[in-house]
C-alpha positions as CSV (number, residue, x, y, z in Angstrom):
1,X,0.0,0.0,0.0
2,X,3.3,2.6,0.9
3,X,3.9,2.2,-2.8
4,X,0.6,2.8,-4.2
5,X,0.4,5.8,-2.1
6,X,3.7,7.0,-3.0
7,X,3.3,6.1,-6.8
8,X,-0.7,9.0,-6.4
9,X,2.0,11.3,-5.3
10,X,4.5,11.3,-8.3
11,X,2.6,13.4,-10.2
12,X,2.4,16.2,-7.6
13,X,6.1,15.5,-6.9
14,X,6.5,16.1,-10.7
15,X,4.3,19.3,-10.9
16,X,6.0,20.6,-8.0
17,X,9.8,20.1,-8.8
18,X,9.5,21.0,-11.7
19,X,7.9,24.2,-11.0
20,X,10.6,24.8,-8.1
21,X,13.5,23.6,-11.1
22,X,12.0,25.8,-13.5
23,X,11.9,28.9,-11.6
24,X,15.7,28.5,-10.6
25,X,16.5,27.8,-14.2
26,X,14.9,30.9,-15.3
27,X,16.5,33.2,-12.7
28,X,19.6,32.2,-14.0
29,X,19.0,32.5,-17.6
30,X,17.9,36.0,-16.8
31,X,20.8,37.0,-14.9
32,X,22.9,35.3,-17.4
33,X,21.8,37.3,-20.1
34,X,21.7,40.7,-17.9
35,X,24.9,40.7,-17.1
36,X,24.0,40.6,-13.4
37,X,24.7,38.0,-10.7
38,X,21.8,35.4,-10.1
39,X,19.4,35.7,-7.1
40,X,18.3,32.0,-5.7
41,X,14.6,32.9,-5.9
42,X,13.8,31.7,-2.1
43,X,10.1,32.0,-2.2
44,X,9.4,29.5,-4.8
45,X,12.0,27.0,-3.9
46,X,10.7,27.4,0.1
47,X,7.3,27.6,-1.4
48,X,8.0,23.9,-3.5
49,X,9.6,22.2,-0.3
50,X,6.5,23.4,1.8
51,X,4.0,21.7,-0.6
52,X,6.1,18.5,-0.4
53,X,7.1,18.4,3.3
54,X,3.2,18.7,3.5
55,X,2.1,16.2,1.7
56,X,4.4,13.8,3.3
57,X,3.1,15.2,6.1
58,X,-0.2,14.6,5.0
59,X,0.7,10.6,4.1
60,X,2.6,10.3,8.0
61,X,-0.9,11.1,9.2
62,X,-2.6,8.4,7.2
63,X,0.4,6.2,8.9
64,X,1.8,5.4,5.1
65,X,5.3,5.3,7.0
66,X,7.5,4.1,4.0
67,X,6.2,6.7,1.4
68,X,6.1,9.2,3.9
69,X,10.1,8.6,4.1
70,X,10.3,8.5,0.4
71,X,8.6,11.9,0.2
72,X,10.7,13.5,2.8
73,X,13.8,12.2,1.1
74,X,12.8,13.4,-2.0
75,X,12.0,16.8,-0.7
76,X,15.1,16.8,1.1
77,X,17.1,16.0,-2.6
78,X,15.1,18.1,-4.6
79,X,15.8,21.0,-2.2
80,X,19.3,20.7,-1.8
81,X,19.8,20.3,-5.4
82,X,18.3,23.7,-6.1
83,X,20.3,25.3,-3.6
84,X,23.3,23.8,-4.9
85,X,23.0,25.7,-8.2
86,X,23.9,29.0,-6.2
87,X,26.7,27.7,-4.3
């Protein structure tokens, strides 16, 4: 059951990351092509690893234990990957 639970969530992790990915890409493409240095944009990445944390969150309290790890560790990669881009 963890892994049906954690396979409903994939899309949302999808959605969500990739919003998060996409707004740090564009940042720095803008900068890039400004001339300027790039800004980590906080509130959507915060914003992205809220959502997730939530939802696992949301799947701990429906004691789903095992995708509830898998959505934290995802959350967990996902942000530190995007916060790795700006050093």
């Amino acid at each position: 059951m963890n892994l049906l639970v954690f396979l409903a969530l994939v899309p949302l992790d999808v959605l969500v990351g990739g919003y998060a990915w996409l707004a740090v890409g564009m940042e720095g493409w803008a900068a890039s092509h400004g001339g300027q240095r790039p800004v980590l944009p906080v509130g959507e990445v915060a914003g992205a690893g809220g959502l997730l944390a939530a939802a696992g969150l949301a799947v701990c309290w429906g004691r789903y234990w095992g995708a509830a790890v898998i959505q934290f560790a995802l959350t967990a990669v996902l942000t530190v990957w995007l916060l790795s881009v700006y050093g």
